[in-house]
N, C-alpha and C positions, 0 to 999 in steps of 0.2 A: 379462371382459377388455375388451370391446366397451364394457361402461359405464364401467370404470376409464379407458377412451381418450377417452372422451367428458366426462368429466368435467376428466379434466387443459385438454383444449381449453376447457372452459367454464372454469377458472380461468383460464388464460393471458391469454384475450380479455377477462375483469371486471378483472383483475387491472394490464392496460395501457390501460384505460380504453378501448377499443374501442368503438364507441358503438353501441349496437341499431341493427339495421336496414343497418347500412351495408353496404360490400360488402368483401369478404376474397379473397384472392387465395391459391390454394392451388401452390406451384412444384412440380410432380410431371415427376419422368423417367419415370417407370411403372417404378419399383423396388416392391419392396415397404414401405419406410419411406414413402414418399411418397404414394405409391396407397391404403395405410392411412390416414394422416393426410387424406386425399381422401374417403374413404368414411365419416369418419366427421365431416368438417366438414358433407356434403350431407344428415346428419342436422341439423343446428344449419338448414340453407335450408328443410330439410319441416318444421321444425317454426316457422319463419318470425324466428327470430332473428335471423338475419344471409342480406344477399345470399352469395353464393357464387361464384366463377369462379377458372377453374386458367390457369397457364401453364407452357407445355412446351418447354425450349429444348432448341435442337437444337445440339449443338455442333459437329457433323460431322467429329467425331473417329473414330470408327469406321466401317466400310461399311454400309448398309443402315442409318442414325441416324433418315435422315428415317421412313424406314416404322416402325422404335421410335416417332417423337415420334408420328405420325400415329396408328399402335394406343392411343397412350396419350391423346391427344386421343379418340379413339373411346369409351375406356373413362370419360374424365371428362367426356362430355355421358351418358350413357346413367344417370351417378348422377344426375343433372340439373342437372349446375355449372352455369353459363351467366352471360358467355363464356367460352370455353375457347379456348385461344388459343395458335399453336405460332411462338416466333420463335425462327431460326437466328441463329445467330452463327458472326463468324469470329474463333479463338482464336489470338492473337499473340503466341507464347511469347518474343520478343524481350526479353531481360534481366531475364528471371523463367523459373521451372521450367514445365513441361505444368499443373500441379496449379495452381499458383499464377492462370498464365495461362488456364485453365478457369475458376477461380473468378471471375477479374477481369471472363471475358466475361459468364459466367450476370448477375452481381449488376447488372453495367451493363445486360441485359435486364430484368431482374425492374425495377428502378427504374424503367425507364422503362415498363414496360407497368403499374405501379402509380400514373406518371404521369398515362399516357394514359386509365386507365380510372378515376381518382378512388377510388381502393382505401384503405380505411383501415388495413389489416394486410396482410402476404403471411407467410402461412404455410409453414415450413417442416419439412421429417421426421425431422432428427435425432434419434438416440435416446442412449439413455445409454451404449449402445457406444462409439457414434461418441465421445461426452466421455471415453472412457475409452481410447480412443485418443489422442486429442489430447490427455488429458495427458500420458501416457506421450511422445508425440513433442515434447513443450515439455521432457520431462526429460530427454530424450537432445539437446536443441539447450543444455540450461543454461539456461532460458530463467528469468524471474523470475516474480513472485506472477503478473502480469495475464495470463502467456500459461497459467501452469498452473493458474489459475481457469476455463481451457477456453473453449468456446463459451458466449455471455450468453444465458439466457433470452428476452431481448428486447434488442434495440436497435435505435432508431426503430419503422420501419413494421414489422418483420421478427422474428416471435415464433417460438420451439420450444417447443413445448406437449409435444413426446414424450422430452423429456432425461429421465424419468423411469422411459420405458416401454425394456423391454431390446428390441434388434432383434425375438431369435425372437416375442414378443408382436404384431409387426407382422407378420410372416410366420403367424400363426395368426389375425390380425385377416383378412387377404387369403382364405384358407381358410373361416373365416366366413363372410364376404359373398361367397364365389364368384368372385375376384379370380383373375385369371393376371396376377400380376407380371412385370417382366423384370428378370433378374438382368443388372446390368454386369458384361462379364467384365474390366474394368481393375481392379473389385475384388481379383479373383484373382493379378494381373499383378504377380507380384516384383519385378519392377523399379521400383517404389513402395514408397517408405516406410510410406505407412501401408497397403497391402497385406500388407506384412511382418509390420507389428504384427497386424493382424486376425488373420490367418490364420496366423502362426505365433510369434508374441512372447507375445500375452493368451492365447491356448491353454495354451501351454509355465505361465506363471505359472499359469492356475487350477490348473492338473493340479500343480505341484508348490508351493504356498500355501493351494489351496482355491479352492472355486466361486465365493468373497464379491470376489476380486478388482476386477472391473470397477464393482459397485459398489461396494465404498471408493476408489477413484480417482476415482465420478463425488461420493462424497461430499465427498471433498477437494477436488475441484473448487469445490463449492457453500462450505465455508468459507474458500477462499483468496478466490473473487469476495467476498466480503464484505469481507475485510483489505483485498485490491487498493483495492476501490470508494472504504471508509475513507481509505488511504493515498491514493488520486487525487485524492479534495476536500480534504482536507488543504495537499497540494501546490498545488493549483490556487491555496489560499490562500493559502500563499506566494507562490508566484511575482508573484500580485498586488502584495502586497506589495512586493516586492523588484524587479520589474523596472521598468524606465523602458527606456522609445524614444526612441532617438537618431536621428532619422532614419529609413533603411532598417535599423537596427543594433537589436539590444535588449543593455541593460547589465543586469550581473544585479552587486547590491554584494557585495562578495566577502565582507565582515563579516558581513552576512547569511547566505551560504553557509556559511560558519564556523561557525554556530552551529546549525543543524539539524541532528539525528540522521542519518547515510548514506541510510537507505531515506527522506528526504523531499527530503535535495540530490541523490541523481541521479536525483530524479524532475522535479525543479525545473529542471535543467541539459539533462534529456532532452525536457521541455516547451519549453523556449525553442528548442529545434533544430526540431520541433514546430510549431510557430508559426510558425516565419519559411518551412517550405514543404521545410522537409529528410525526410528519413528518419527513424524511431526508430533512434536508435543504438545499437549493440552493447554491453554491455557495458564491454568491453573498453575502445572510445570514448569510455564514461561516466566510467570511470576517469582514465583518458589526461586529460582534462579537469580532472578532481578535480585532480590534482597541478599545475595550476597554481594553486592555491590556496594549496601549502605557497612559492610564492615561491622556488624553486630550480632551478638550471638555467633551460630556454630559456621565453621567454613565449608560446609555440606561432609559432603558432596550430596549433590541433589540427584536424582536419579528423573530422567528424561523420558524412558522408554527407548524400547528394543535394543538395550545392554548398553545404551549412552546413559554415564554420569559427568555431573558436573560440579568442578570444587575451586574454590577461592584458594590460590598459592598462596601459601603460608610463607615467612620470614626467614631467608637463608637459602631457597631453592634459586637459582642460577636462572634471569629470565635472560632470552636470548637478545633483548634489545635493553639495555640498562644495565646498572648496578645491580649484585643481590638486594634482593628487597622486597617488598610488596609488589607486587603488579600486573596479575592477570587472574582472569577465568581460566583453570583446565579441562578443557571435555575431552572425554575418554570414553572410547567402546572397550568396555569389560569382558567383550567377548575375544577380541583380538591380543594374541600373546604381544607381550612388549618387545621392541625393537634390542636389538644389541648391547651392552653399555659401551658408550663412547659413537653412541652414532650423532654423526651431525645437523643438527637440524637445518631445514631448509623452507622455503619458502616457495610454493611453486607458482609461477607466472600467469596470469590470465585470466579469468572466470572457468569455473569448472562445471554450472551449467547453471540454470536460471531455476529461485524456489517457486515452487509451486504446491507446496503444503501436500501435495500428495501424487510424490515424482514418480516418473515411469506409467503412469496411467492417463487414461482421456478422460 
């Protein structure tokens, strides 16, 4: 089991090009998902592969956090990580959930002390649980391919080398090496969704489908990331294609949109909201949108989310590739003052980075 775990870590880090020698950042709360993935990266430092050091946020969300990070600090210098390192945050649940606003504080931690310390990966513990959670909860929000393709492997600096290993294997890796994990009890805590699931949703399923459930969810995870990935660079090609900058505006030609199969235009229409600084839009939004394409009824403008609206050009507005006339979607962030009159629209060269329904995060 101990070499099955060590092995997954050595694929992860060859596999994302991680360069010998450098140093790796292991993010451990002192659970046992993480503490395992800890004990078994400070194999990879003894045996001189890779520097080593962990970070341990503290979110000061429960009583007694700091002396958790602190035990768990204790526990990842004695494997000989170094540095080990514990930085507190304060979690700002202001127009986001507890879960969401945890996550928002840890990643802006970890980034920054991958920063500070020249880190070329930051290792994290998810297991194939956890992805089999998290599909289950994209299927009960409705969500599409890219959310129920789960958690990525990798992106950027930030690898899951244990989506493969089921939790209890980390809980026997800890036992192993002699490990006193600490359990969080907000795992337990019903009033979480995905508490719900762990502890009483994938239970109820194995016991009434069979034990194989969690992994066929984390299977289907691994071939929808594959469809999503496909369908994103696809899209990204379009939109190249298709969009031109007006200013602070992007026009998307509505002919264009016309002709692409549904799963590439409201990836096309949800990138350009995307881009200009909005929110991934809902569905529902996506939609909303699409129907000014059939030319009936009102020319919106639709409203997106996070100050992107969207409006069908009306007859007489100057599009930059054609005749006045008909011919495009405008999205606009409502938040941004408008550019000059008489500025030139331009078209800027290249991909400007790959959608991912919810950029800047792992």
């Amino acid at each position: 089991m101990v070499a099955n775990a060590r092995n997954l870590l050595r694929h992860a880090l060859e596999a994302s090009g991680t360069p010998a020698g450098s140093l790796i950042l292991v993010a451990c709360s002192g659970g046992p998902d993480s503490l395992a993935l800890a004990s078994v990266a400070a194999h990879t430092a003894r045996s001189g592969e890779y520097r080593v050091g962990a970070v341990v946020v503290d979110h000061g969300l429960q009583p007694g956090s700091a002396a958790v990070a602190a035990q768990a600090a204790l526990a990842l210098t004695a494997m000989g990580l170094e540095p080990v390192g514990v930085r507190a945050v304060a979690v700002d649940g202001r127009g986001m959930g507890p879960e969401a606003a945890a996550r928002t504080a840890r990643f802006e931690a970890l980034d920054a002390a991958a920063t500070d310390l020249g880190a070329s990966a930051v290792l994290l513990g998810h297991t194939l649980d956890d992805q089999a959670e998290q599909v289950l909860l994209g299927l009960a929000r409705g969500s599409g391919t890219r959310s129920l393709a789960g958690m990525p492997a990798q992106r950027g600096l930030y690898l899951r080398p244990f989506l493969g290993l089921r939790r209890e294997e980390t809980v026997e890796i800890c036992r192993f090496e002699g490990l006193q994990p600490w359990y969080d009890p907000s795992n337990a805590d019903p009033s979480f969704a995905r508490s719900r699931v762990r502890t009483q949703v994938l239970p109820y399923l194995e016991d009434q489908l069979g034990p194989g459930v969690a992994r066929a969810l984390y299977r289907s995870s691994r071939i929808l990331a594959q469809d999503a990935d496909y369908l994103d660079q696809l899209s990204l090609t379009m939109y190249d294609d298709l969009h031109v900058a007006d200013g602070a505006d992007i026009l998307l030609a509505e002919d264009g949109l016309r002709s692409l199969p549904p799963s590439l235009r409201q990836r096309v229409l949800a990138l350009a909201a995307v881009r200009l600084g909005g929110e991934q839009p809902s569905f529902e939004r996506i939609r909303a949108a699409e129907t000014l394409l059939e030319r009936r009824g009102s020319a919106g403008p639709v409203q997106l989310g996070g100050g992107v609206s969207v409006h069908r050009q009306v007859r007489g507005k100057s599009v930059p590739q054609g005749d006045p006339s008909y011919g495009s979607l405008v999205f606009r962030n409502n938040r941004v003052l408008p550019p000059a009159v008489g500025a030139a629209p331009s078209k800027p060269s290249g991909a400007i980075g790959g959608f991912t329904g919810r950029p800047g995060r792992p």
